[in-house]
Structure formats: C-alpha cells, structure tokens
N, C-alpha and C positions, 0 to 999 in steps of 0.2 A: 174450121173456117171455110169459107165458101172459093175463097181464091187462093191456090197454090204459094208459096214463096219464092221470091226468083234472085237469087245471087249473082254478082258476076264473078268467074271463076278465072283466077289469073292464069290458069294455064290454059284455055281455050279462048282466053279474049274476050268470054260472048257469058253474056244472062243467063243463066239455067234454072232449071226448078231445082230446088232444095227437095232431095230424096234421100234421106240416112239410110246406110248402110242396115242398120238394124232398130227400125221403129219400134216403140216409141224413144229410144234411145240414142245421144245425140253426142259423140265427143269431139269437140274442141280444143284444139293446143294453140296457145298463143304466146310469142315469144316474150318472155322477162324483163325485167331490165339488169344491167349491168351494176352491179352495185358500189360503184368507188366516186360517185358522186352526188347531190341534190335532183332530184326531180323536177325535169322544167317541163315549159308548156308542149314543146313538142311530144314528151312524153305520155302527156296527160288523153292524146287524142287517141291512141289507139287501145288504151284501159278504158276511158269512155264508150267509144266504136264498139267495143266486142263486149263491155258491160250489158252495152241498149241489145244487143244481138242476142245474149243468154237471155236477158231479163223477157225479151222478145219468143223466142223459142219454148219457155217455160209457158209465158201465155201461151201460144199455142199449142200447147199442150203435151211437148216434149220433156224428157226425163235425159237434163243435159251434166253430163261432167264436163266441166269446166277445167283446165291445166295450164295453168301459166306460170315459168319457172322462175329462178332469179341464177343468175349468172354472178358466181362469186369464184371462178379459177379460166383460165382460158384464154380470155378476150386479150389478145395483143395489141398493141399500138394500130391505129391505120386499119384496125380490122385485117392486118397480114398476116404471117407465118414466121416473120422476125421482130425484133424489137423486144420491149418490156409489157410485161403482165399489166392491163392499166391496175388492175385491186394493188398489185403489187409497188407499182410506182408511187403510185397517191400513198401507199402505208409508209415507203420509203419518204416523201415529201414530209407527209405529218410526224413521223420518227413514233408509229404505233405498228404492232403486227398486223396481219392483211386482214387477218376475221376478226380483228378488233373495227377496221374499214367497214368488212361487209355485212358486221352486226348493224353500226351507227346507220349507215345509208339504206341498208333492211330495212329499219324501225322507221327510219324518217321515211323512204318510200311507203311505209304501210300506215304510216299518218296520213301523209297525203290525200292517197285513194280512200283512205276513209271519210275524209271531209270530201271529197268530191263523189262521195254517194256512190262508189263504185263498190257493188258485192264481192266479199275475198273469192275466189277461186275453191272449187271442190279440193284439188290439190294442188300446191303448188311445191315441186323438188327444186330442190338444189343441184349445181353440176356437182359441188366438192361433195354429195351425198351419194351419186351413181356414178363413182372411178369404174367399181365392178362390171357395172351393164356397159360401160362405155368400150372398157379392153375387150369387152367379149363379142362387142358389135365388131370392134376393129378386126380380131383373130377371124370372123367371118370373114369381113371382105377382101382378108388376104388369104384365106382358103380359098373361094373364089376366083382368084386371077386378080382382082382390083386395085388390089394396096403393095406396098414393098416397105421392107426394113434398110434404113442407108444411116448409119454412124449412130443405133441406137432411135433414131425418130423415125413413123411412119407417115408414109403420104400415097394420097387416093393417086391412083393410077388413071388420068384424066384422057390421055388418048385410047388408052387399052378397055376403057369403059363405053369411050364414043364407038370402040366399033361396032359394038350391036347394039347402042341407048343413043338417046338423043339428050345428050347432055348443052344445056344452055335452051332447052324449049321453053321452059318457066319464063326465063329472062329476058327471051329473044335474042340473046347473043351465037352469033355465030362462032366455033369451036376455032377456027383455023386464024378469027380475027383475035381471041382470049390466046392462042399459045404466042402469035406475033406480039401482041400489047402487054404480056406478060413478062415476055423475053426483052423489050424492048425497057421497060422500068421497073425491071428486077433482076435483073443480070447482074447489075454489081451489088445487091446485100449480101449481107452476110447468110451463111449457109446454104445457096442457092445450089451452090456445086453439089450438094445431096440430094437435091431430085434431079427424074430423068427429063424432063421436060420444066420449065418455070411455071406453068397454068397450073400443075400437081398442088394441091392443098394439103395441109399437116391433120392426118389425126391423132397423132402422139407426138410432142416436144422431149427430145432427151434435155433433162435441165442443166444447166451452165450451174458451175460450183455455187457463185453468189444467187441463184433463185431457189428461194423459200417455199415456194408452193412445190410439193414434190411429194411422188406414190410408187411404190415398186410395179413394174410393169413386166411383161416377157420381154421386152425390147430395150430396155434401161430404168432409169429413177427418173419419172419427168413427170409431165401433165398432160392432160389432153385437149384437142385442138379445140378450136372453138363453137363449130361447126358437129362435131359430132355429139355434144350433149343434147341438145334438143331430138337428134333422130332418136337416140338411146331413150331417154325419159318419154318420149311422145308414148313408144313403142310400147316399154314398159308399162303405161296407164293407159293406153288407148287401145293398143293392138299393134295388128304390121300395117293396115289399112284404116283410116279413120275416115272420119266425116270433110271435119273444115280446121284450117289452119292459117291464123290470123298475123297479124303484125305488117308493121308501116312499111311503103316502098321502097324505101330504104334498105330493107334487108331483103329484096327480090334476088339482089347479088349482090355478094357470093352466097352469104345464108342459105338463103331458102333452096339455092340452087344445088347449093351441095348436101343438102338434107336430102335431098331426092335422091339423090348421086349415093349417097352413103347405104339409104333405107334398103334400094335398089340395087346393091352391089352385095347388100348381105343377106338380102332376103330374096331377090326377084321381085320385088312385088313392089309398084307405087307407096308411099303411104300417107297422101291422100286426095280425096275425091274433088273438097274445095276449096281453093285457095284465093285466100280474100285481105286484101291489101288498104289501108289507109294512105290520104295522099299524106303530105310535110304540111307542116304550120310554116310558114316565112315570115322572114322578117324584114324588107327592104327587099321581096323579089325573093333572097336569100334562104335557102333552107336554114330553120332554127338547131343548131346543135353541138355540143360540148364539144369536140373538135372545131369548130371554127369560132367560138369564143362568143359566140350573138346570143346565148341562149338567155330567157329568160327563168330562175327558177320557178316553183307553184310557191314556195315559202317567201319570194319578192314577191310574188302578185299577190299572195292574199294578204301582206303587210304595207306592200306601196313603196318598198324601199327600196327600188332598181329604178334608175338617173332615168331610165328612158318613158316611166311610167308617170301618169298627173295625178293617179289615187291609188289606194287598195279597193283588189277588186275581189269578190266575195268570191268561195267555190262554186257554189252553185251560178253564179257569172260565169263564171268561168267553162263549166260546163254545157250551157245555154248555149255558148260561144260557141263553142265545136259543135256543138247538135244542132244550130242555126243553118250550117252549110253541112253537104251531102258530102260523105266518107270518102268519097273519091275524090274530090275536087282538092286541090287547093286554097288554106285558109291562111289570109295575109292578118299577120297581127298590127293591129293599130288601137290606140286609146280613144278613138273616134270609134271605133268597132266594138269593143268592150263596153264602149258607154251605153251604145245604142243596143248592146244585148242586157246590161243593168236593166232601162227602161225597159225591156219586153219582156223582160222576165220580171218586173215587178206589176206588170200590165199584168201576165199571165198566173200568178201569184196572189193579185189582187181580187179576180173574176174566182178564183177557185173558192176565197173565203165567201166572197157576198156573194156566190150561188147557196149557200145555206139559208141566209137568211131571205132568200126571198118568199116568197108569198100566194101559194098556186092562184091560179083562175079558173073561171069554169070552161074556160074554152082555148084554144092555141092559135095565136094567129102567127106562129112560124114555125118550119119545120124544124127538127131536131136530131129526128131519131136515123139521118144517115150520116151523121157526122163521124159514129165508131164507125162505121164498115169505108168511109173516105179515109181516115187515118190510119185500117189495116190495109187498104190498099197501098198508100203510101209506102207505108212499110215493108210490105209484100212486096215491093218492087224496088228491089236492094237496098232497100231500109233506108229508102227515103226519109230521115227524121227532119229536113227541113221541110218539106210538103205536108206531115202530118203536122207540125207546128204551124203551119200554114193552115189548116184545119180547125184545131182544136184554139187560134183566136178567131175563127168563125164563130166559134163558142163563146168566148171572151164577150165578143161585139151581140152576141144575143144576151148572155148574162147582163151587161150594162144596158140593153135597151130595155131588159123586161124590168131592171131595176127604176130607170125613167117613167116606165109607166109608159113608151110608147109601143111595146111588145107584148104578149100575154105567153101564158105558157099553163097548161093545167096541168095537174098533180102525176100525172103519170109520164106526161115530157120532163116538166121539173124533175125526176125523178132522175129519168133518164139520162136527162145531161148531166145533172150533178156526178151520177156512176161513171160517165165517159170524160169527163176531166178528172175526177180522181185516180182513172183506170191508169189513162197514159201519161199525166203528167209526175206522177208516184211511181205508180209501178212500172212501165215501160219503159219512162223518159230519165225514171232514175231520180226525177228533181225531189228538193225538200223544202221545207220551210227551213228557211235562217232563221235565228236570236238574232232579234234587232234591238236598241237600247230601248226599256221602256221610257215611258215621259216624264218621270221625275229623273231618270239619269240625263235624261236628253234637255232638262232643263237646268240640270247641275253644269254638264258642258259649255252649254250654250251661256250662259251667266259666267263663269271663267274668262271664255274665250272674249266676251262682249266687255269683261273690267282689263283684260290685258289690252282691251282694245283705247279701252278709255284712259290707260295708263300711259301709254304711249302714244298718246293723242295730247295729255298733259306734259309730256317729257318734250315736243313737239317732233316724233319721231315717226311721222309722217308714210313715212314705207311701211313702215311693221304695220301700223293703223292701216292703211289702204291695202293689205298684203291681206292680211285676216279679211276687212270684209268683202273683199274679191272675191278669197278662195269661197269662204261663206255663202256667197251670192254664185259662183260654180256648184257650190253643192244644192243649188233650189231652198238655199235658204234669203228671205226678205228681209233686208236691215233696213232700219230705217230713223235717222237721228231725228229724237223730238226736244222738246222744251226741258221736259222733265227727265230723258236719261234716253237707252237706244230701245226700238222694240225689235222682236225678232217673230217671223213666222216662216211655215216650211210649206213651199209650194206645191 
C-alpha cells in the first residue's frame, strides 16, 4: 500500500507507524476471556477490534500469528491477590468441577465468536496448559532481585523493580500514589501481612486446604497469579519482544501493567513494541460488566430475551454496532443504536447484492475508483472502521443511483466497485450475509401471528390484538384490516 499504518500506542500516548519487529511477520497477543461465565457485549468489542486488525494486516500483506488465550485458573475475585478463584466459585455455585465450568463457557465463548464472524486465533493456550512456563518465568524473576517467597506464595517486588524501571508508565500511575492506595484498601484482607509492601502482586498463590485448582510448585501446592500467564504464553509463542498487544482498557491496570513488570523483571527486555487498547461499551454512562451485574450477554442479544432489550438483534448487528464507532471511543448501548445499526447494515447488505446485477454503460459519469485507497486510509489511520464505513456507503449511494438509472458506471468502474465492496465488507470488515426466513416461512408466520390476532380480536381481548399489530407495525410490517380478513406487507 502507498500509505504506512499508523496505531496508537498505549504506552507513548501518541500514533505511530506500524513497523514489525520482523517483516513480513506480524505477532499479536491479545488477552482471553475468563471463562466461568456467558459472553456479553462488552466482550464482544475487543475480539471484533483485533478480528478487523488481523483480517487487516493480512490484507496488507503481512504473515500474522494471531494468540489469544482463555483464562481458565487464576483470576481472583476483584481482579486482587485474595478472595476465591472466580472458575472456582461459579463451579462451587453450579455444584460441578471447575473444567467442567471452563469447558461449557469455552464451547459457548467459541459459539459466540463464530457467529460474529470473528476468525479463531492462530493459537490460542490455556493458563492451566503452561503451570511449566509460568514457574520458570517466576524462578527468573526471583533470580533477579524481583520477586520473594513469604508463607509458600510468591509476589513481584514492586518497589525493588521501580528502582531502575518505570513501573506504572503504561498506566500513567504514579508508583508512590499505587503503594499509598494500596495500603489504604488492602491493609485489612486476608494475607496481606505476606507481602513486603501492599502494591506487591502474587505470582504464585500457596492453596488453602478447600481450593481445588492446585500444581506442585518450588514454593508450595498452589496456582498461579493472574497476571503472569499471559507474560509466560505471549513469550512462549511470540518471543521476549513482540509486535502488538491488544485487549480493552480495562485491563491497562493491573494487567497489562504487570505484564510488563513480569517480562521485564525476568528477561530485561520490554515485551512489546505496541500496545493497543479498546475503549468499554456502557450502559447508562456505566461500564458494561459481570462485576457490576448490567452486562448484557451475546446469547440475550441474539434471542431478545434480556428485559432491557425491544428485539433480537442479529450478529452481524451486532458487530456493525461496534465497527460503527472508532476502537477508542466509547460506545453507549441503546436499542435506539442497535436499531439504527440493523438499518445500515441492511442498507449496506443490500447495495452489495444489486451491485451484481447491474448493468455496465459505455461511459461513467461518477468517480469510483478512489473509494478503496479512501477506505485504506481510514484504516491506516488507527483503523478507523467508522470512516471507512463512511466510505464504502459512498458506494452504497452510487450503487442505488446507477440502479435509478440517474448514474452510469461502465464495465470497468462496475467492476471496480463491485471488488471494493466485496473486498472490505467480507473480508476486512469481517461482515456476512445472514439466513433471513425465506417467503413461504415468512408467510407461514405472518398467517399465525395475523389468526391469533383475529382470535383475540373475537375473544374481545383487545390488548393482545393491538399488542401483535404494534409490535408488527415496529417491525416495518403493514397491517391493514379489510372487508374480507387482514392484509399484511413488509416496508
């Protein structure tokens, strides 16, 4: 391509060009989900996000490994260093074992992302699959100077690091404000009195009698922290230094923070170049997420059947939705918003089909052929995918005018643009066509729904009757009572 790629890189604040470490070769690590519960919308943005980024990179003509993990041992309460294992808790709630948890919510997470068109991952590990790599990152960083062993658990040595690193630079957190804020709402849990400092994070938990997840270690029988699996797996399949390393703002800290810290403490060495962050989906202002109990799952949206919802909304909605607005921004969910990304995605859905059937001319009286290099700039410039969707219904609006008859297009623009809406709304954009009901199911429906209508119309049950042709008339469907029984058409 003629124009560079330019990311923003969380740890400099600022755009940079996209320069892999080793051309043509491109590794990405992007964090997992946790797997002890349903996959909701929040989740959905940052497996989109970094989906369009590989799919993108590949068009460009890079040869990308892709790692994104799943977190099935670790994850404590609160994202702390006390409390209960969440895989563990949820197994304790449902009264199943924990990888009986992390198989179910595995398979349904990899539903999910399949219906939303998201490509699986080159590899994707498991923490409970690299104990190995993880004790040997730790035994590092306590050769080092970094880490200490206190009652059986280890934990990063957080001031003894700051003296020669700049720990909290990813975050923007000041080190002296993390040990005050630490000390100040973690001084009374439990186990605290084992580190030297409160700000210190766990990379090894000695287990408590009653916790089930447990590995023989040099330091006890426990687990490991949460925080050190992703440094360990990155490493293992990327290297000590990689490209780019993705996942939502929300894990800037501690996460990401202490990834650094970890890589850093047992290697020397960064490990990596760009770090690139998705903002939160909200909900009422509110970040959406299973901790604060607002989340919506992907399996209510694509059914309709969460209170706060007025329909089922398709994947490919859904995905439109998030690729509507720019990765960094914040996106407010609303059923107002959803609806309005339905219509544009069926706008854009529509122009892709009846661009085949048009009909060249012998002459063009509109341009065409800058619309791909406007839609790679977009891109190119931190993957703007709402600008290039802003682009590609430029496209839209010239398909429907040459279909009018007020536009012409000859065979070689027609050409053209057909290749450049296939290009990025398939392949880049990730979108698909949906199975929509053919027309004898969609008249079988509609005939159901229009005699329960007439049924309760007889019974004089007036609500149900006016309930149906509401919602009906909400869905762009026309009712219309005649002489001889009701007609229906679809707007």
């Amino acid at each position: 391509m003629n124009h560079p790629l330019y990311i923003t890189n969380s740890l400099t604040r600022q755009k940079e060009q996209f320069i892999p470490l080793n051309p043509p070769f491109v590794g990405i690590y992007v964090c997992g989900p946790t797997v002890y519960g349903e996959a909701h919308l929040g989740h959905a943005r940052p497996y989109v996000t970094f989906d369009v980024l590989n799919r993108y990179l590949q068009f460009l003509g890079y040869k990308v490994r892709y790692v994104r993990n799943i977190t099935d041992v670790g994850h404590l309460e609160n994202d702390a260093d006390e409390g209960e294992d969440k895989i563990a808790k949820k197994a304790r709630l449902e009264q199943l074992e924990p990888m009986e948890i992390v198989e179910l919510y595995t398979q349904s997470f990899h539903e999910s992302m399949r219906l939303l068109n998201n490509r699986p991952p080159g590899i994707e590990p498991r923490a409970s699959g690299h104990i190995i790599e993880q004790i040997e990152m730790i035994s590092k960083i306590i050769d080092n100077g970094y880490a200490y062993e206190s009652n059986g658990s280890v934990y990063f040595d957080v001031i003894g690091y700051s003296r020669s690193n700049d720990y909290g630079k990813l975050s923007g957190r000041i080190i002296e404000d993390l040990i005050a804020g630490a000390g100040n709402e973690r001084r009374e849990l439990e186990g605290q009195e084992e580190k030297r400092n409160p700000a210190d994070f766990a990379l090894w938990k000695k287990a408590a009698p009653e916790h089930i997840m447990r590995w023989p270690s040099p330091w006890s029988e426990g687990f490991p922290g949460w925080h050190i699996e992703c440094s360990a797996m990155s490493r293992k399949y990327l290297g000590e230094t990689f490209d780019i390393h993705g996942g939502g703002m929300d894990l800037l800290f501690p996460h990401h923070e202490s990834e650094i810290a970890q890589s850093k403490g047992s290697c020397g060495q960064a490990p990596v170049r760009y770090w690139m962050h998705n903002n939160m989906i909200t909900i009422g202002g509110q970040k959406m997420g299973k901790s604060l109990g607002n989340f919506i799952t992907l399996r209510e949206l694509f059914s309709g059947s969460h209170h706060l919802l007025q329909q089922a909304y398709s994947p490919m909605t859904i995905r439109f939705f998030i690729l509507q607005a720019h990765y960094r921004s914040t996106l407010d969910f609303s059923n107002e918003g959803l609806q309005a990304a339905e219509k544009g995605l069926s706008r854009l859905m529509a122009a892709v089909e009846l661009v085949d059937k048009l009909k060249p001319s012998s002459r063009s009286s509109v341009e065409v052929r800058s619309l791909r290099e406007k839609a790679c700039e977009a891109l190119n410039d931190d993957l703007n995918t709402a600008i290039a969707i802003s682009h590609l219904f430029e496209g839209v609006r010239i398909v429907n005018s040459v279909h009018a008859g007020t536009e012409q297009l000859e065979a070689a623009d027609l050409e053209h643009l057909k290749a450049t809406l296939t290009l990025f709304v398939f392949d880049v954009l990730g979108l698909q066509k949906e199975d929509k009901p053919s027309g004898e199911d969609l008249e079988g429906v509609m005939n159901l729904l229009l005699a329960l209508r007439a049924e309760a119309k007889s019974k004089k049950d007036f609500a149900t009757s006016d309930r149906i042709r509401d919602e009906l008339i909400r869905l762009n469907f026309t009712i219309k009572d005649e002489k001889d029984g009701t007609v229906w058409s679809k707007m």
